[in-house]
C-alpha positions as CSV (number, residue, x, y, z in Angstrom):
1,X,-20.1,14.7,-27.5
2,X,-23.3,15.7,-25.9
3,X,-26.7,14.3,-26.4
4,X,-29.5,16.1,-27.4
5,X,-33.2,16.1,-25.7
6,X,-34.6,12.7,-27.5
7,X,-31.0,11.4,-26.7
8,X,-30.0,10.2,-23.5
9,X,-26.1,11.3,-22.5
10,X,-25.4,8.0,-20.8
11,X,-26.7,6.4,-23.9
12,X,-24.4,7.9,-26.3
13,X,-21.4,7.3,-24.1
14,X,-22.2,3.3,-24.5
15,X,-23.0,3.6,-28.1
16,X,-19.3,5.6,-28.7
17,X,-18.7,2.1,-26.7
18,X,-20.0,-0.4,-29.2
19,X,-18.6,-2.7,-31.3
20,X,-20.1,-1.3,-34.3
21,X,-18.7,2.2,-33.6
22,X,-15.4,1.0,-33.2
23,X,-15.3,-0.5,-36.6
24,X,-16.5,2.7,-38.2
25,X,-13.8,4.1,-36.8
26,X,-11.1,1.6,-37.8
27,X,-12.7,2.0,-41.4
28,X,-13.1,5.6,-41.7
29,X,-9.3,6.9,-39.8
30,X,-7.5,8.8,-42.0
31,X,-4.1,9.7,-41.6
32,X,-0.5,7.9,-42.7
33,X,1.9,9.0,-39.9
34,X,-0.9,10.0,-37.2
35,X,-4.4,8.8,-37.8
36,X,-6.8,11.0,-37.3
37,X,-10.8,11.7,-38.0
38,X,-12.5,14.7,-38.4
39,X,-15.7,16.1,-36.3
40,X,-18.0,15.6,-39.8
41,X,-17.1,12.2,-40.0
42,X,-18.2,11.3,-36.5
43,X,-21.3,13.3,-37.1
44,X,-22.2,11.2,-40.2
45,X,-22.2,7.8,-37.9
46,X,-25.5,6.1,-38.2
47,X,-27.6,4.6,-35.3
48,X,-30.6,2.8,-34.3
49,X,-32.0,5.2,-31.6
50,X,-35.1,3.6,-29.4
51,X,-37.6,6.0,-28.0
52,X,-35.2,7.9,-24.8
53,X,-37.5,6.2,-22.1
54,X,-36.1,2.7,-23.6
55,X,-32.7,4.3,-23.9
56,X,-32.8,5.5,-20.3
57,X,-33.8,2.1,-19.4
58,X,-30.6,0.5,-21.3
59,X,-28.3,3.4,-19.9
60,X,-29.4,2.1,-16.6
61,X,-28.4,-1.6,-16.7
62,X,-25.2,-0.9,-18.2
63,X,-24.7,2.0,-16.0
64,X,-25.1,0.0,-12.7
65,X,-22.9,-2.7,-14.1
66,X,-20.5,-0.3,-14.8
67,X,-20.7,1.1,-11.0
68,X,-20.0,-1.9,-9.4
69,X,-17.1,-3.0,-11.6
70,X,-16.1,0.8,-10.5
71,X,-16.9,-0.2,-6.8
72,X,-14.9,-3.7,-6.5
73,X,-12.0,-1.5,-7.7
74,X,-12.3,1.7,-5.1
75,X,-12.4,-1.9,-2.7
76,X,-9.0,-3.0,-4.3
77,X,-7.5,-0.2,-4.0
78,X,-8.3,0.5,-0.3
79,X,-7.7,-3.7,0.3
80,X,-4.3,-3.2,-1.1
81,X,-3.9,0.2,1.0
82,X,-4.2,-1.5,4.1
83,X,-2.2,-4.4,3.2
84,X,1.1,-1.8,2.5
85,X,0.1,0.1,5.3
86,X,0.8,-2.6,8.1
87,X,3.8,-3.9,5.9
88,X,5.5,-0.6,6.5
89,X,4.3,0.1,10.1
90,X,6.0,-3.4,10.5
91,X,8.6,-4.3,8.2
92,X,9.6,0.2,6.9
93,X,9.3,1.5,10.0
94,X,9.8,-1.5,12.4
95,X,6.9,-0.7,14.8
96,X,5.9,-4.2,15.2
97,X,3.7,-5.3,18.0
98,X,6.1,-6.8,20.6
99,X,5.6,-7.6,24.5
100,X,9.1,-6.4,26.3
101,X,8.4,-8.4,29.2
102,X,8.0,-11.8,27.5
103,X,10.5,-10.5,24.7
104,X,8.5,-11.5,22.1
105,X,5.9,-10.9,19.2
106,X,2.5,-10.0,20.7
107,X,-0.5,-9.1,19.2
108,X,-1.7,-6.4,21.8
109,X,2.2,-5.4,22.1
110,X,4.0,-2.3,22.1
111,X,5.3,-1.0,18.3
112,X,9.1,-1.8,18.9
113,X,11.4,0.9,17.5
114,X,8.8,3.6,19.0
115,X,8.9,2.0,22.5
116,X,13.1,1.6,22.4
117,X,13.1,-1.7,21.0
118,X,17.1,-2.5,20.3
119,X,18.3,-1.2,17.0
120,X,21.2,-2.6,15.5
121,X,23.5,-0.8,13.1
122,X,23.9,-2.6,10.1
123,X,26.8,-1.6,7.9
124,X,25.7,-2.9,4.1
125,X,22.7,-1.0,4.7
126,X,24.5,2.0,6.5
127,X,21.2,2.1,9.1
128,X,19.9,0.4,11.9
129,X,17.9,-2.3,11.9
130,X,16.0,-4.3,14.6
131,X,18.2,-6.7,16.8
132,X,17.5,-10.1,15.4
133,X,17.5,-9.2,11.7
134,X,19.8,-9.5,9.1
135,X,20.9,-7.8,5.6
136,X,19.6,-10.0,2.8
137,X,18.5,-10.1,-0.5
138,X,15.0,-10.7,-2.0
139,X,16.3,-14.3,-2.6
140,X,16.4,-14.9,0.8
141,X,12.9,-15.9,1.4
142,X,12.0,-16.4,-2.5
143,X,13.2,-18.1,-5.6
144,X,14.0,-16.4,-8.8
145,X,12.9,-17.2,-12.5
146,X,12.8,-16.5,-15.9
147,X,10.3,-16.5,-18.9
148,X,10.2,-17.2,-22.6
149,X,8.4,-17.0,-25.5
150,X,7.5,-19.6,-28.2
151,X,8.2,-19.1,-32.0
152,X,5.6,-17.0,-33.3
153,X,5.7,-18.0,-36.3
154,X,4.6,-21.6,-35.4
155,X,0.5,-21.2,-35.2
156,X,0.6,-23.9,-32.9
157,X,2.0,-22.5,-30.1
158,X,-0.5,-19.6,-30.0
159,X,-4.1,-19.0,-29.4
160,X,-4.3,-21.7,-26.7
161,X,-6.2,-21.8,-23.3
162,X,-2.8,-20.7,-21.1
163,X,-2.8,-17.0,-20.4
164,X,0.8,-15.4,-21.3
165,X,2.4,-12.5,-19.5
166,X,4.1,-9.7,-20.4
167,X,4.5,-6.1,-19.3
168,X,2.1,-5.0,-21.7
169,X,-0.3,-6.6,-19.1
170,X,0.9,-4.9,-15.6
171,X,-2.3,-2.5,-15.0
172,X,-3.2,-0.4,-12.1
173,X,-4.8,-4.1,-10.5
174,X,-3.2,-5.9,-8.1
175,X,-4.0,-8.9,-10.0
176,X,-3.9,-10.5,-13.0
177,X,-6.5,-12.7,-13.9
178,X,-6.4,-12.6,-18.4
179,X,-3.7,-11.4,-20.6
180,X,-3.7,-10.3,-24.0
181,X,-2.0,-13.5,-25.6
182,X,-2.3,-17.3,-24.9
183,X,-0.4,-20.1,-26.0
184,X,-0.9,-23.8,-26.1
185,X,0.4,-26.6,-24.1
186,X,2.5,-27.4,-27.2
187,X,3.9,-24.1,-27.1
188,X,4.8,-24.4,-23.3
189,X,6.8,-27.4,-24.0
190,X,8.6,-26.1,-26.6
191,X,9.7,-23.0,-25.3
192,X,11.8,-21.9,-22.2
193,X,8.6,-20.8,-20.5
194,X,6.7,-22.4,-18.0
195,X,3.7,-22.5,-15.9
196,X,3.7,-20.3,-13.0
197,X,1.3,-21.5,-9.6
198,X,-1.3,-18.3,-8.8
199,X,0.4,-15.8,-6.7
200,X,3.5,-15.4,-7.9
201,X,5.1,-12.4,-8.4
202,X,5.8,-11.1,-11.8
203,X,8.3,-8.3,-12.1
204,X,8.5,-6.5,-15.2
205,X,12.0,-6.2,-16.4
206,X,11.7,-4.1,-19.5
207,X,9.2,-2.1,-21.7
208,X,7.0,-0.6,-18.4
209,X,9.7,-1.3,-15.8
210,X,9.2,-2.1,-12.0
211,X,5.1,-3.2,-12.0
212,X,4.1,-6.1,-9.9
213,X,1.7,-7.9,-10.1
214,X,-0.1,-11.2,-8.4
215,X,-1.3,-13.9,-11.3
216,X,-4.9,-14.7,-9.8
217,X,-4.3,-18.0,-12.6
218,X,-1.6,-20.2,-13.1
219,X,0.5,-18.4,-15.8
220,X,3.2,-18.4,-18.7
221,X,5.6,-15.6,-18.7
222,X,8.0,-14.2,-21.1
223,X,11.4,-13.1,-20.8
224,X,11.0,-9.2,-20.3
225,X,10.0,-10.2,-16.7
226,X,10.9,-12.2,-13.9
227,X,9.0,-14.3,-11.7
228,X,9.1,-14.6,-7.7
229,X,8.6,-17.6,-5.8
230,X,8.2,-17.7,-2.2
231,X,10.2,-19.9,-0.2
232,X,8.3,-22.4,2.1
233,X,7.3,-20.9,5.1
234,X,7.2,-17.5,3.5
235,X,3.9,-16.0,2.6
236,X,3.3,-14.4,-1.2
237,X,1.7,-11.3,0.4
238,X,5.2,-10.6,2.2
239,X,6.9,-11.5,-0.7
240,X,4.9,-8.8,-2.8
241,X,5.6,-6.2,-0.7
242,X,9.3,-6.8,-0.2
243,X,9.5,-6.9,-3.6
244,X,8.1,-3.5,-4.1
245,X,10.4,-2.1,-1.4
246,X,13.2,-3.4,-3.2
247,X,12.0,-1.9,-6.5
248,X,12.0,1.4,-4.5
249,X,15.4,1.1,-3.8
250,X,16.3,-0.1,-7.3
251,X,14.3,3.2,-8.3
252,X,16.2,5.3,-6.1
253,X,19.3,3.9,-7.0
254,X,18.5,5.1,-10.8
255,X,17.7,8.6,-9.8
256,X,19.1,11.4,-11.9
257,X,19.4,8.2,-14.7
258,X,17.1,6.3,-17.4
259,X,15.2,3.1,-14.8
260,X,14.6,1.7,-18.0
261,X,15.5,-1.8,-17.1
262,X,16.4,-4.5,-14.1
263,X,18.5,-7.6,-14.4
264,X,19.3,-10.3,-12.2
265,X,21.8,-8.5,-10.5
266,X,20.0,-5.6,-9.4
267,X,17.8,-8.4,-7.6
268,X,20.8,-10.5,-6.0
269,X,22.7,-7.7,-5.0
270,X,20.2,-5.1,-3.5
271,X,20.3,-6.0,0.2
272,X,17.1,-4.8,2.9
273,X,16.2,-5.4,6.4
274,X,14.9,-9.0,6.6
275,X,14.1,-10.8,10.0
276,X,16.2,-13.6,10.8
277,X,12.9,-15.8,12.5
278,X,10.0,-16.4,10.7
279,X,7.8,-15.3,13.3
280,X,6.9,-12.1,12.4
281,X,6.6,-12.7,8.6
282,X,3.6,-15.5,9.8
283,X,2.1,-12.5,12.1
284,X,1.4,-10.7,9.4
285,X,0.3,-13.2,6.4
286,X,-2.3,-13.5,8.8
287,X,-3.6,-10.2,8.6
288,X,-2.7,-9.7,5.0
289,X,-4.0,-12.9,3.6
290,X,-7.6,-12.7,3.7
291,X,-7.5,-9.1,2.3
292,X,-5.3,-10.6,-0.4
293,X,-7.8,-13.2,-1.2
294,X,-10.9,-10.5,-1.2
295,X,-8.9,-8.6,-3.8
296,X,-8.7,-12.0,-5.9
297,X,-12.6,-12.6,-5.9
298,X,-13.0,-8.8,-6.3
299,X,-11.0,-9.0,-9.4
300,X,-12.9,-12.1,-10.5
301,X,-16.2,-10.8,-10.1
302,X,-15.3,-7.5,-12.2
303,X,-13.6,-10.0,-14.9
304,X,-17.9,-11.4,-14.9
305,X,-19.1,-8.4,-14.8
306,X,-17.1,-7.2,-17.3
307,X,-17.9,-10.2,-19.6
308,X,-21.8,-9.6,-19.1
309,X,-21.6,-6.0,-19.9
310,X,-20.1,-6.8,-23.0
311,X,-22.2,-9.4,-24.5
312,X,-25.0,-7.2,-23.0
313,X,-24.1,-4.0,-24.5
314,X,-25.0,-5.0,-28.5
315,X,-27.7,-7.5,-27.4
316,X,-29.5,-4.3,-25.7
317,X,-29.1,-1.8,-29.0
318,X,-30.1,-4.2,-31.5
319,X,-33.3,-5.4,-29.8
320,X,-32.0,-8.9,-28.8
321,X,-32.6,-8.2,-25.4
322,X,-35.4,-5.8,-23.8
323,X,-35.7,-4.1,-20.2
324,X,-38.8,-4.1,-18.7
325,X,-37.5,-1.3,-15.8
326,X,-34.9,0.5,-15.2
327,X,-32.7,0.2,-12.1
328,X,-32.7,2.1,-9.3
329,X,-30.3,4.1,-9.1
């Protein structure tokens, strides 16, 4: 659609957006097996449109809202970039920084498999590895659980305050801060669910297989995922990115067949590189951490901004609430 000269394009777009066009919509689709609506009945939708220097004015708020929610995710995504970055430089690749004379982690060091650090052939993973590490699983440095879901039919279980997992909420974010369901605390007692700590790492297991994600609030989960736990001592952003690198290999694994599920199993039983000391796990939660933590009060602030957009958005085209200037842009 394309505005006209008394109608503002930007305009439009957010009154396409509103509430009220999405109910003509639900009441007007047509269709039994594919719903559908036909170019005449979108033309015959009905609006209040302001004079265009007042609509400018509303395009603008809504348009710089809409900016920086687009801006905190560009930052997520760049956050997160640098975060897997170093994890393979260090953990992929195994160009750690290490100081050959003091034979040991160093922060100014030399990377170690590019300076002739001592590689190790390791036989369950048919490569070598650094000297000093060992062929694990994920389970190693994390513990493994599993979700549930609380009778449906019992309306007391449902609607509550404690956000509910399940693949149907994995999204392009890192983190996940709201979910489409929530149940009560009566439904988390009576059900094999339970409340996840923030930062865990949910696996989905079926439906959208292989997406991770970080819950930025404590959590319920259902059983079409699995939940990671880091050891103590191990650090959740390490945890995250081992966990995709095993996905990787469960992915791999799959080629040429459906990936359309993982079990326990494929988590037990997939072995990678894992350093036997701590050390260098700790090296680089320290880097990775406090990008971790921007990308959690990134997410937050576009959850807010998200929120005010919204309540904005009908409070601006029904005259609630007026802008004395526009923005700059």
């Amino acid at each position: 659609m394309r505005g006209r000269d008394n109608l503002d394009s930007r305009y439009l777009k957010y009154v396409v957006g509103s509430p009220w066009f999405s109910k003509y919509i639900q009441k007007i689709t047509t269709g039994s097996l594919v719903p559908h609506i036909s170019s005449k009945q979108i033309k015959e939708f009905s609006f209040e449109l302001p004079p265009l220097t007042e609509q400018q004015k509303i395009a603008g708020v809504l348009s710089a809202l809409d900016a920086k929610i687009e801006l905190n995710n560009r930052i997520n995504a760049e956050l997160e970039a640098i975060a897997k970055t170093l994890y393979d430089y260090w953990f992929v690749q195994f160009d750690f920084p290490f100081d050959f004379a003091q034979g040991k982690l160093a922060a100014n060091g030399k990377p170690y498999k590019s300076s002739g650090g001592k590689m190790v052939y390791n036989p369950i993973l048919k490569r070598e590895i650094p000297a000093g590490w060992e062929s694990a699983n994920v389970l190693k440095v994390a513990n493994l659980l599993g979700g549930g879901t609380p009778v449906k039919a019992n309306l007391e279980y449902w609607n509550g305050d404690i956000p509910f997992f399940t693949p149907s909420d994995s999204g392009s974010n890192i983190y996940s801060l709201k979910t489409e369901d929530y149940i009560t605390q009566e439904g988390l007692k009576n059900s094999s669910t339970r409340l996840f700590p923030k930062n865990t790492v949910f696996v989905t297991a079926r439906g959208s297989v292989g997406r991770l994600v970080l819950n930025a609030v404590p959590m319920a989960m259902n059983q079409s995922c699995y939940a990671l736990r880091p050891k103590e001592g191990i650090s959740y952003s390490y945890l995250f990115f081992l966990t995709k690198e095993l996905i990787h290999h469960l992915e791999v694994k799959a080629s040429g067949s459906v990936f359309n599920s993982i079990v326990s199993n494929d988590i037990e039983f997939t072995n990678l590189g894992i350093p036997v000391s701590g050390d260098l796990i700790e090296s680089y939660a320290k880097v990775a951490e406090p990008l971790f933590e921007k990308m959690e009060i990134n997410i937050k602030e576009k959850d807010r901004l998200e929120k005010l957009r919204d309540w904005l958005l009908p409070m601006l085209m029904n005259g609630q609430v007026t802008v004395t200037s526009a923005p700059s842009d």
